[in-house]
N, C-alpha and C positions, 0 to 999 in steps of 0.2 A: 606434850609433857617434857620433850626433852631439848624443846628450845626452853623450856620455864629453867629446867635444869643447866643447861649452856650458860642463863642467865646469872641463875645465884653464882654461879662459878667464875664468869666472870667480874663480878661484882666484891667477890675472894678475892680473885686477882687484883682488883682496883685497891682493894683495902691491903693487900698485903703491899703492894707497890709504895703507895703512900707511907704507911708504918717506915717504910726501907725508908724512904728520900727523909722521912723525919727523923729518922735516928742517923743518917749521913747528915742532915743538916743539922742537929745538934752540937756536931764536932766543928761546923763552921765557924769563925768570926766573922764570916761575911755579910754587910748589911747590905739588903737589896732594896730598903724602900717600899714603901707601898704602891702598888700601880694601880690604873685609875680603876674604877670600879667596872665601869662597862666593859674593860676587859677580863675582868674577874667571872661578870656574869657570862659571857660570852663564849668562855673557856669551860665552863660548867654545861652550856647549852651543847658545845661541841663532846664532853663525856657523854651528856644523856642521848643525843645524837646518835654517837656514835654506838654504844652502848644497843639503841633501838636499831639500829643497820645490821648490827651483829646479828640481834635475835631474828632480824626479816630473813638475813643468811641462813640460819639454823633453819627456817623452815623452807627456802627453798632445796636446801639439801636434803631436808627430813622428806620432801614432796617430790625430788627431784626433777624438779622445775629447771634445773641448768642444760635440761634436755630437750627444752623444746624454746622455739626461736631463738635460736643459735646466730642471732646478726646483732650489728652494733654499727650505729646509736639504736638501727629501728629494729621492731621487730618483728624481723619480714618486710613489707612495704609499709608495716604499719607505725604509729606513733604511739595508737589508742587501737589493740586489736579488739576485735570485736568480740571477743570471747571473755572480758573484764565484765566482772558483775554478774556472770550469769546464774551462779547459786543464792538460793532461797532457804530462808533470811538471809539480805545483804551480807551483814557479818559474817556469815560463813564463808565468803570467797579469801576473804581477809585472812584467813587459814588453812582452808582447804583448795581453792581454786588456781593450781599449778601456774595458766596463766597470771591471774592478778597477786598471786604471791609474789614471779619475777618480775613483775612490772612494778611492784610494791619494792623491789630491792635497786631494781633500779632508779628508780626516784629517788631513794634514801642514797646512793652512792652520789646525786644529783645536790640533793640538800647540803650532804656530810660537805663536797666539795666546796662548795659555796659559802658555808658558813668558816671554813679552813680558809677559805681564802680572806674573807673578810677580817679575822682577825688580825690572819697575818699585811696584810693591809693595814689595818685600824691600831697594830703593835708597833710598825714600822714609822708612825706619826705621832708616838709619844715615846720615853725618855725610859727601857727597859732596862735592866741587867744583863750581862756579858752573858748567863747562866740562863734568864729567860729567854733571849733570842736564841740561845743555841736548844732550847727545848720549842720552840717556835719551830724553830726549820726543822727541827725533826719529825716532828706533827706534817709538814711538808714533804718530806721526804715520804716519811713512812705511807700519807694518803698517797701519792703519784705512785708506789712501789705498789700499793694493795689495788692501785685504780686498774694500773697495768695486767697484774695477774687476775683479778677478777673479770677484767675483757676476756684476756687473752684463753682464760677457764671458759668463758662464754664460749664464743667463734671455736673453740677446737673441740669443742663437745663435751667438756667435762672430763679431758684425763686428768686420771688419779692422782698423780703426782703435782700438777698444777691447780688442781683443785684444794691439795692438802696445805701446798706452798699458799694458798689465799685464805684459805681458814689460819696457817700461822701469820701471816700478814695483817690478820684480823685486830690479834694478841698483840702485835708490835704496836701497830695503830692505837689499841686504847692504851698501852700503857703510853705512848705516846702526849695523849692527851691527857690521862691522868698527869703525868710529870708537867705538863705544861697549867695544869688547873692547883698543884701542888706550886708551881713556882710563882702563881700569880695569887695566889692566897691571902 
């Protein structure tokens, strides 16, 4: 319940963000054009993305899952530890099984990156604004800074301070891509 809660809140944040950059861009004259659509969609893909990474975090911290396989990439020797899936009903590991929650965040830290990449790739071979590329890299920036501290939170065991500093890394991150899904509008 209190990843559900994490959620709505941050989903406030996405709305209150937006509201801002739209009332900052009303004061603009600046025309930015329309850009192509696949980055539009793309940019949207990366909020709900990002968004679902969040809530996978909330539950490994609600599980405190950031305390067991403490290694990176693998975890322990493994890829695929053999302790994924083992609650009955399937779905239930999906929430309750410590193991396959952080292997569930970690995939999602997997994906986020990837799809970051691609756009910033896929933005760079068409004709942006001075305002979107600089909201691009920041989506860059900010993913490498949250990629950093959510290892670096892994391998030292979860202190509190660097685990706090990647839950606000979190917040930087989607508003991040909020501004970047607001500037590709």
């Amino acid at each position: 319940r209190l990843t559900i809660h994490l959620g709505v809140a941050f989903l406030i944040f996405g709305g209150l963000i937006w509201a801002a950059l739209d009332l900052i861009a009303k004061g603009s004259d600046a025309d930015e054009g329309i850009p192509p659509r696949p980055l539009r969609t793309l940019s949207w893909a990366a909020v709900f993305l990002v968004l679902l990474q969040i809530l996978s975090g909330g539950l490994v911290a609600g599980l405190d899952a950031g305390f067991v396989y403490n290694t990176f990439p693998m975890m322990n020797e493994y890829w695929f530890p053999p302790e994924l899936g083992q609650l009955s009903p399937w779905w239930l590991n999906m929430f309750e099984n410590v193991i396959t929650v952080q292997f569930d965040h970690r995939i999602g830290a997997y994906l986020v990156t990837l799809l970051t990449v691609w756009i910033w790739f896929k933005a760079r071979s068409v004709s942006v604004s001075g305002a979107t590329r600089m909201a691009l890299n920041l989506v860059f920036l900010a993913l490498a800074i949250q990629l950093g501290l959510g290892i670096g939170t892994l391998v030292m065991v979860v202190p509190v301070a660097l685990a706090v500093l990647h839950q606000g890394g979190a917040l930087l991150l989607f508003a991040a891509v909020v501004h970047l899904a607001f500037r590709l509008r």
